[in-house]
Backbone as a printed PyTorch tensor [residue, N CA C, xyz], in Angstrom:
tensor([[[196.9460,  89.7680,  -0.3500],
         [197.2240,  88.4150,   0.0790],
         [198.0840,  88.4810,   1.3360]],

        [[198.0020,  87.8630,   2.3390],
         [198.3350,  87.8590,   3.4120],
         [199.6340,  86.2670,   4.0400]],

        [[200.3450,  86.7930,   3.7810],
         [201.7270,  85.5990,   3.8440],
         [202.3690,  86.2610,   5.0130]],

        [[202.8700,  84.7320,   5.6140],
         [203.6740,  84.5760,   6.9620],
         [205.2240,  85.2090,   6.5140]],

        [[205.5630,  85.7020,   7.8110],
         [207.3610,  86.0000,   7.8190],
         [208.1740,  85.5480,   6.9920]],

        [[207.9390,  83.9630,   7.1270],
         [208.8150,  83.1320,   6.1780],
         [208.6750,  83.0910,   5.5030]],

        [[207.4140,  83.2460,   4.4040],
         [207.0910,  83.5430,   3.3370],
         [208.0020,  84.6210,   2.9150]],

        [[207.6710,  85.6320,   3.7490],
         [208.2590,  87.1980,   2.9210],
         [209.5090,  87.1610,   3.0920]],

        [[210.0410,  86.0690,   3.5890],
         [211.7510,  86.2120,   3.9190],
         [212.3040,  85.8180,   3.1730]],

        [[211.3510,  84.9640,   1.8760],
         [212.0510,  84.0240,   0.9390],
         [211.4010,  84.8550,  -0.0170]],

        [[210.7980,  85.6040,  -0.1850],
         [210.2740,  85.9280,  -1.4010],
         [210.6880,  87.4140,  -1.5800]],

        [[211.2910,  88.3090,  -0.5830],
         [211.4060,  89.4060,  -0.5530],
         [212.6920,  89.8880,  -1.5070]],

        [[213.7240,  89.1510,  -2.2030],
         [214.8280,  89.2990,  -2.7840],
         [214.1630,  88.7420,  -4.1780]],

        [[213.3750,  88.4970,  -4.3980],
         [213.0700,  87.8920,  -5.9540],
         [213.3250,  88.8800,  -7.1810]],

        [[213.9580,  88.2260,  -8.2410],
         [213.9620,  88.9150,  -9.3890],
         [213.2790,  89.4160, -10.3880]],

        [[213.3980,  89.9210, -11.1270],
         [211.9850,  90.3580, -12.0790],
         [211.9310,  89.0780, -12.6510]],

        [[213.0170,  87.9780, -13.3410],
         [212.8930,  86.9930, -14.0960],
         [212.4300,  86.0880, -14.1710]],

        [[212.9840,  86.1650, -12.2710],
         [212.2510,  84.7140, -11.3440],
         [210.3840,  85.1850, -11.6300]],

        [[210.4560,  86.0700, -11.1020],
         [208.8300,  86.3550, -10.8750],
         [208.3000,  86.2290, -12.7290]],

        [[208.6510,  86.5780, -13.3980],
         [208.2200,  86.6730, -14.6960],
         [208.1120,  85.2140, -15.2210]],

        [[209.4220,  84.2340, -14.8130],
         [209.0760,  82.6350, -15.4460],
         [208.4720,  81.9450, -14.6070]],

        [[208.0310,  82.6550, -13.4580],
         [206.8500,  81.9310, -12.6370],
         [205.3970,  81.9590, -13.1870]],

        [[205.3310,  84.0140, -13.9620],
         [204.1850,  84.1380, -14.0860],
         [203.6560,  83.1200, -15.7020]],

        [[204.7300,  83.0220, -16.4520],
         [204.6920,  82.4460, -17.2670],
         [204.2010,  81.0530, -16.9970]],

        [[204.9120,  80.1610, -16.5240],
         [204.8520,  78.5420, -15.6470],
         [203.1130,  78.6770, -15.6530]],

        [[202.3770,  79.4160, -14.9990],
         [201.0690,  80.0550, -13.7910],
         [200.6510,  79.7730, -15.2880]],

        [[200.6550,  80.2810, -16.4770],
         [199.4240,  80.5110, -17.9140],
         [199.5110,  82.0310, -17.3940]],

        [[200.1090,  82.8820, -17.3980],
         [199.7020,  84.2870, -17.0400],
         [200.2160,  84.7760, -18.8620]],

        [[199.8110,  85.5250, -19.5000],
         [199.7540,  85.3540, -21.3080],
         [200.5060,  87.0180, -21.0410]],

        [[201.9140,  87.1900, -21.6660],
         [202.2620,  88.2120, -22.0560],
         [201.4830,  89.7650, -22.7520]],

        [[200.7030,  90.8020, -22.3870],
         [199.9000,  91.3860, -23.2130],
         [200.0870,  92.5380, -23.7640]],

        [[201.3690,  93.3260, -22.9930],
         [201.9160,  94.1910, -23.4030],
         [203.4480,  94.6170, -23.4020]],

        [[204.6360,  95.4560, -23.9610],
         [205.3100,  95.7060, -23.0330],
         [205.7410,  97.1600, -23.3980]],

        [[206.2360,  97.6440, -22.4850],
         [206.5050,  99.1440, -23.2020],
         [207.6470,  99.6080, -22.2520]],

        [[208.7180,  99.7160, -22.7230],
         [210.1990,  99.9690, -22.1790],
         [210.4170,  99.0350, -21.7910]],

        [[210.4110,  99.0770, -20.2670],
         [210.8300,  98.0800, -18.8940],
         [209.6890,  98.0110, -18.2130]],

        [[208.6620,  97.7470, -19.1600],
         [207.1020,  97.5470, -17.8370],
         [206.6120,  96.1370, -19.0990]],

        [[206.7190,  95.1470, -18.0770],
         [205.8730,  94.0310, -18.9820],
         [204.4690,  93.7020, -18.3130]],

        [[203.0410,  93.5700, -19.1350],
         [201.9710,  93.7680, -18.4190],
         [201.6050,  92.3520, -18.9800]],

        [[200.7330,  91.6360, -18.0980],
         [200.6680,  90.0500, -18.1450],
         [198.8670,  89.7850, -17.5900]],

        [[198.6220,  89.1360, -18.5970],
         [197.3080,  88.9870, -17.7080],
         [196.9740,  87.1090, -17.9800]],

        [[195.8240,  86.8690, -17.0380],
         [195.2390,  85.6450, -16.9720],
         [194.2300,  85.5830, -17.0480]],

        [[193.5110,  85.0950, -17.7320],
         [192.5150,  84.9660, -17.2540],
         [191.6390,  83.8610, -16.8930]],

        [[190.6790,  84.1450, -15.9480],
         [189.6200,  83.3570, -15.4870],
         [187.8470,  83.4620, -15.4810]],

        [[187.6930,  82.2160, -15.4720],
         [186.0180,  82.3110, -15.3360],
         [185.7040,  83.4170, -13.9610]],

        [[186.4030,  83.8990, -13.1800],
         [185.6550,  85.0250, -12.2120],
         [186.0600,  86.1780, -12.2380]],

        [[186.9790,  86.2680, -13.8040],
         [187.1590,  87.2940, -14.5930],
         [189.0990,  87.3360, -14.4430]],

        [[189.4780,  88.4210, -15.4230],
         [190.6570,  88.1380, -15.5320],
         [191.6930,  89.3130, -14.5060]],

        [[192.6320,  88.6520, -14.9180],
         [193.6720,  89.5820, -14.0620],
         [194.6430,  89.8170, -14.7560]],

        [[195.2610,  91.3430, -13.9330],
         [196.3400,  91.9570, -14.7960],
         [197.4080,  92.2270, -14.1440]],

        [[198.8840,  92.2090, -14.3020],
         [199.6030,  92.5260, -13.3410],
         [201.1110,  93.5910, -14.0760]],

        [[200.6060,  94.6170, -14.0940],
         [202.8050,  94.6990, -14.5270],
         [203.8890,  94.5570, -13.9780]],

        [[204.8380,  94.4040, -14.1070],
         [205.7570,  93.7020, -13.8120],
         [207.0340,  95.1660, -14.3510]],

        [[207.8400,  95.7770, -13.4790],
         [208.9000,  96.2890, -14.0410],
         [210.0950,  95.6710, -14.3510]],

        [[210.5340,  95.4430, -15.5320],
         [211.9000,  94.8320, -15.6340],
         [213.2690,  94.9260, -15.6800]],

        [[213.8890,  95.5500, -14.8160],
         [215.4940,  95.4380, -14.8750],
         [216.6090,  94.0430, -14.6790]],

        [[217.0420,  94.0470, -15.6700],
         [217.5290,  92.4320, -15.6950],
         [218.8930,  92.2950, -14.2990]],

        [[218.3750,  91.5320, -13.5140],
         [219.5730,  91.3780, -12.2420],
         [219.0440,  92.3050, -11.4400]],

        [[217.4650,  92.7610, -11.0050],
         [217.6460,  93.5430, -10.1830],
         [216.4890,  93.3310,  -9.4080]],

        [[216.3700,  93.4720,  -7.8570],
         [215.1810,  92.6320,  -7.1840],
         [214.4160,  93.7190,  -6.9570]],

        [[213.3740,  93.2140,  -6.1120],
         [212.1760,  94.0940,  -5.7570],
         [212.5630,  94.8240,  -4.2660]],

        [[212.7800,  96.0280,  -3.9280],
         [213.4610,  96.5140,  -2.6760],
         [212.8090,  97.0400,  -1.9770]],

        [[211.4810,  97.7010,  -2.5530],
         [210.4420,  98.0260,  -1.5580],
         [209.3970,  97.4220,  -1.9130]],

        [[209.2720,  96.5830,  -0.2000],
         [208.4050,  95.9400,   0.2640],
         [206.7190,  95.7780,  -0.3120]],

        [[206.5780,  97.6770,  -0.0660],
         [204.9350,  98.0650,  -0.4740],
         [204.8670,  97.4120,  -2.0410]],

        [[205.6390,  97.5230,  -3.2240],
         [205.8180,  97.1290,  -4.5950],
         [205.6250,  95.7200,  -4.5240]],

        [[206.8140,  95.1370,  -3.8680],
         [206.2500,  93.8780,  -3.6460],
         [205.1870,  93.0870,  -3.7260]],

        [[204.4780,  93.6850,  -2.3450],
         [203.3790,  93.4260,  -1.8730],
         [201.9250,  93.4010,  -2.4380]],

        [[202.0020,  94.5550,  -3.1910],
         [200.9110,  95.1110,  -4.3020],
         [200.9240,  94.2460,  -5.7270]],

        [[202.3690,  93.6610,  -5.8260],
         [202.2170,  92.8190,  -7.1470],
         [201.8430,  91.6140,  -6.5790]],

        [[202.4730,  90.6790,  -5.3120],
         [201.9070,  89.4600,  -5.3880],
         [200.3200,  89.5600,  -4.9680]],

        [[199.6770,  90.9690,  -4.3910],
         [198.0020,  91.2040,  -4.1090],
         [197.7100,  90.8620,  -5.4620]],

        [[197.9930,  91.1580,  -6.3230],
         [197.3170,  91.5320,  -7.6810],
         [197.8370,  90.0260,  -8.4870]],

        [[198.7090,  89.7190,  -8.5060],
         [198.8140,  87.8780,  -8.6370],
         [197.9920,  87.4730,  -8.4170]],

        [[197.7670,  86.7830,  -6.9630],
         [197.0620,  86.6990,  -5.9470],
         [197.2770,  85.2440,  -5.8080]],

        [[198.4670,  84.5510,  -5.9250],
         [198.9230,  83.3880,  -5.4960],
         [198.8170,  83.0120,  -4.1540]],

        [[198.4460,  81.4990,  -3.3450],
         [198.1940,  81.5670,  -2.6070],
         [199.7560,  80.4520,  -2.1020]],

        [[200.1720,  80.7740,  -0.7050],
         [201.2540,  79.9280,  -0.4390],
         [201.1750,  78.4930,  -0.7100]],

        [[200.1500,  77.5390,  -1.1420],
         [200.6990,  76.4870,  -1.7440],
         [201.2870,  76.4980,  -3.4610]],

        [[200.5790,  77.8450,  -4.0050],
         [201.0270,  78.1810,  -5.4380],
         [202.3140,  78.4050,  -5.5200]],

        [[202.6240,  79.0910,  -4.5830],
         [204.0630,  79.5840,  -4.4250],
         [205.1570,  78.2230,  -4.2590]],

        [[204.6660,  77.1550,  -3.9020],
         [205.4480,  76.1310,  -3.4960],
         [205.7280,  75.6230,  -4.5460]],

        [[204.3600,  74.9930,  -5.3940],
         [204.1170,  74.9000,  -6.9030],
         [205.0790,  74.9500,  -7.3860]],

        [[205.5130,  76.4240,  -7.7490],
         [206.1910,  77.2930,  -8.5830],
         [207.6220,  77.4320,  -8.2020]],

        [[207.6360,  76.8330,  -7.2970],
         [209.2070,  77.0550,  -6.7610],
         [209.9860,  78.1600,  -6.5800]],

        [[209.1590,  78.9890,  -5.9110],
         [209.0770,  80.1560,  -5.1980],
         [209.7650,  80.7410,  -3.7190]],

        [[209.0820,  79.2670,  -3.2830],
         [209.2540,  79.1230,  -1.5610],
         [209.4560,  77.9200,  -1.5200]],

        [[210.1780,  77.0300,  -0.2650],
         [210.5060,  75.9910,   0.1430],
         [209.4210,  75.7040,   0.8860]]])
């Protein structure tokens, strides 16, 4: 998924919690968890999706590429993100 500066400027400090009661908010259905990896899927009529999620409580996402690869695999689009109260 391909998001502007400002996008990533607001979204680049997010928490596992934030991102997790978003994915929740979204219908994304809890499906696994094992330690500190919670795996979440959705699904849809053009088939479903899966995403894990690592969880350390109070602690953000710091590299970028991780980031990046989880909201690909989301695949929220910047008005979802607004939605969700994500981004301003």
């Amino acid at each position: 998924m391909k998001y502007s500066k400002n996008v990533w400027d607001q979204i680049r400090g997010i928490k596992a919690k934030k991102l997790i009661n978003a994915l929740e908010k979204d219908n994304w259905i809890l499906d696994e968890t094992h330690r500190n990896t919670h795996a979440y899927i959705k699904k849809n009529p053009e088939g479903n999706r899966r995403v894990v999620i690592h969880y350390h409580p109070g602690k953000t996402y710091c590299s970028p590429k991780l980031l990046k690869l989880i909201f690909d695999a989301i695949g929220w689009k910047e008005e979802e993100l607004k939605e969700l109260k994500l981004i301003k």
